[in-house]
N, C-alpha and C positions, 0 to 999 in steps of 0.2 A: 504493500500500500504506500510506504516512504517512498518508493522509486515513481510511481505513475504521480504522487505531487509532486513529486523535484521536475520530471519530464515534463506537466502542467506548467509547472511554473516556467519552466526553460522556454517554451513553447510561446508562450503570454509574454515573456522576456523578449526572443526573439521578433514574437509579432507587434510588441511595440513600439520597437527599433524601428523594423521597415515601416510601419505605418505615418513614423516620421520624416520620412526620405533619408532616413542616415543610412539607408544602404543599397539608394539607387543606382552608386556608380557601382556598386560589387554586381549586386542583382543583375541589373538592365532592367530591371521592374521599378516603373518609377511608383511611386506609393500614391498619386493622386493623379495617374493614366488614366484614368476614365471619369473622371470627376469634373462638374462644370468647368475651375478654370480654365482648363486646359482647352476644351469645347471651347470656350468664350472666345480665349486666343487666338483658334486656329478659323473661326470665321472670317472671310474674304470683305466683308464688308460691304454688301453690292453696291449703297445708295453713293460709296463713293465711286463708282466705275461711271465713268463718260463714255458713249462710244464713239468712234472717230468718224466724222466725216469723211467722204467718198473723197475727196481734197486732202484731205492728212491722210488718206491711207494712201494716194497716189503720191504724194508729197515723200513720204517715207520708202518709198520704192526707188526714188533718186539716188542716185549715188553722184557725188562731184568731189575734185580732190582741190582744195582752199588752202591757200597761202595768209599767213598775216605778215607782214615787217617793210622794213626793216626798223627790227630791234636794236638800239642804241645800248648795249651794256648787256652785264648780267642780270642787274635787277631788274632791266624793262623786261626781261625775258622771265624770271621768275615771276611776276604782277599778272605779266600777259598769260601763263599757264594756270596761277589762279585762278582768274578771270574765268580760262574756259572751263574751268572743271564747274565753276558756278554757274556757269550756263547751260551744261551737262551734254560737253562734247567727249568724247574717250579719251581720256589721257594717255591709257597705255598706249595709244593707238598715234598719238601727237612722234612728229620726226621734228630734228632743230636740224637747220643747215646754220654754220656758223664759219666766218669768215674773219679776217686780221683787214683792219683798215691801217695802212700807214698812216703815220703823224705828218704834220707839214711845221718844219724849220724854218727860220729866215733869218739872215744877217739883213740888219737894220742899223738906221742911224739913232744917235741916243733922241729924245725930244727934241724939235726945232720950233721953237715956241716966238723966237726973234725973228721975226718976216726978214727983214735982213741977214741975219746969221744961215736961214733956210736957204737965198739969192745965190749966197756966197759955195753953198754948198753944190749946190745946182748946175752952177758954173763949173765947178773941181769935177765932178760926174761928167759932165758933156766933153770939156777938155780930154778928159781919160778915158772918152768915148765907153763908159758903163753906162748899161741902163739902171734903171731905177724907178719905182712908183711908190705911188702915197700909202701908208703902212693902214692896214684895213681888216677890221676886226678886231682889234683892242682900243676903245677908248681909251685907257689909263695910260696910253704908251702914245699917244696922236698929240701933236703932229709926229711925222717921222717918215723916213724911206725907209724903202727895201731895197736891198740890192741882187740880193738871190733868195731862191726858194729852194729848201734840201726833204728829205724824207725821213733822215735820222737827226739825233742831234751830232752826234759825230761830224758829219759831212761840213754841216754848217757849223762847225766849228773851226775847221779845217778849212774852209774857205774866209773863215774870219782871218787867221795866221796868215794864209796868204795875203789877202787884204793890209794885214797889219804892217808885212813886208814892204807893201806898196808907199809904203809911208802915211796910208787912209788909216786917220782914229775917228774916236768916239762912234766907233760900232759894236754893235754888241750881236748878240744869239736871244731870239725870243721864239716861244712855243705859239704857233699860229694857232697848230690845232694837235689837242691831243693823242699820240694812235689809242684804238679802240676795237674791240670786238662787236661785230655786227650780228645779228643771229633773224633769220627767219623760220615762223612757225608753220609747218606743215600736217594737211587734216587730210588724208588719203581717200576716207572715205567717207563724206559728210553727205548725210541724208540732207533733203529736199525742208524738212522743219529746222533742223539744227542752223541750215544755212541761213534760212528766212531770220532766223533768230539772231544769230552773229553779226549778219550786215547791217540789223537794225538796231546792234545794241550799244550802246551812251557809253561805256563801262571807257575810262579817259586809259585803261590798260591796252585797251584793244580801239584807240585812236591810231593806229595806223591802217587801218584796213584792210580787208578781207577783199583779196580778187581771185580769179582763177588761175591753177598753179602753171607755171610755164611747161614747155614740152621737156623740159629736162626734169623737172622736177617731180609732172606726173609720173613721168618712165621710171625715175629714180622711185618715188614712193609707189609705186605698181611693183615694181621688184623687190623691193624690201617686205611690203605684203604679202 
C-alpha cells in the first residue's frame, strides 16, 4: 500500500510539473497545446486582410532593376539602405557598386586682396607666359589664382618646388576638393509597387533618385542573381 502512495504521489508530482510548462522543452508537449491561448494566437485575423486590386496584382508581377546614386560617402550610403528597408524593398537583395573619386589639388596664389598687388601679379604670369584663373570654390581663400590643377597632393606639391625654383613665391597647395568614395545602390528586382513607392518617396536619404539601371549594371545585377 506504501508503494502505490509514493507512485500516486510521484505521478501528481510529475503531472504538476508538466502542467506548468517546466517541461515542455524535455517533453515537446507543451502543457497549454490545446488550450484557448494558443487558438487565440494562431488566428489569421481576417478583418485585417485587404484584397489586392487587379492593378496591384498586375503591378507586382513587374519586375524592373532600379539604381539610386550617386552616393557621396559612407554614411549617405548607410541612410540610403535604411531608408529602403523602411520602405520595404529587400535588403539582402540590394548590390553597392562603389567607386574612388580622385581629389583635385591646386597650387594657388596666397590672397590678392590689393587690386594693385593682384595687376602686378598678372603681369609676372603673362611675362612667364603661365596661365592662371581666378581661384573658385573656397570663399575663405578668394581673391587668389590658380596656376595648376593636380589629382594628388603630392603632385601639386611638386609642382609648387618647381614653381619655387622659378623664383615664383607666395604660392601655396590648397585642397579644391576632397577624394571620396562614390557608391551607387542597386535593386535587381523591384516589383511594379515597390517602385511606385520609391520614386515617390520624400525620404531626403533617397534624394538622389531612382532611374533605371544602365545596360551594364542590369547585366551585372542579372548575373549576380
Amino acid at each position: 500500500m506504501r508503494v502505490v502512495v509514493i507512485v500516486l504521489l510521484a505521478v501528481n508530482a510529475l503531472f504538476f510539473i508538466w502542467s506548468r510548462g517546466w517541461l515542455d522543452a524535455v517533453t515537446g508537449l507543451p502543457a497549454e497545446g490545446g488550450r484557448e491561448p494558443q487558438r487565440v494566437a494562431a488566428q489569421q485575423h481576417p478583418e485585417r486582410i485587404t484584397p489586392l486590386a487587379a492593378s496591384a496584382v498586375a503591378a507586382l508581377a513587374q519586375r524592373s532593376c532600379l539604381e539610386l546614386g550617386p552616393l557621396d560617402g559612407d554614411a549617405a550610403l548607410a541612410a540610403a539602405q535604411a531608408a529602403l528597408k523602411t520602405a520595404g524593398a529587400p535588403v539582402a537583395e540590394l548590390q553597392v557598386r562603389s567607386s574612388e573619386q580622385a581629389g583635385v589639388w591646386v597650387v594657388a596664389t596666397i590672397k590678392l586682396a590689393d587690386p594693385e598687388f593682384r595687376a602686378r601679379k598678372e603681369a609676372t604670369y603673362k611675362q612667364l607666359r603661365l596661365s592662371y584663373e581666378p581661384l573658385e570654390g573656397l570663399p575663405a581663400e578668394q581673391p587668389a589664382f590658380v596656376l595648376s590643377r593636380h589629382a594628388s597632393q603630392a603632385d601639386a606639391s611638386a609642382e609648387l618646388a618647381a614653381l619655387d625654383k622659378r623664383g615664383l613665391k607666395g604660392l601655396r597647395v590648397l585642397a579644391l576638393k576632397a577624394a571620396a568614395t562614390r557608391h551607387t545602390l542597386v535593386i535587381p528586382q523591384a516589383d511594379g509597387l515597390l517602385a511606385g513607392r520609391l520614386k515617390a518617396s520624400r525620404d531626403p536619404a533617397l534624394a538622389a533618385g531612382f532611374r533605371a539601371c544602365s545596360v551594364a549594371a542590369a547585366a551585372s545585377a542579372a548575373s549576380a542573381g
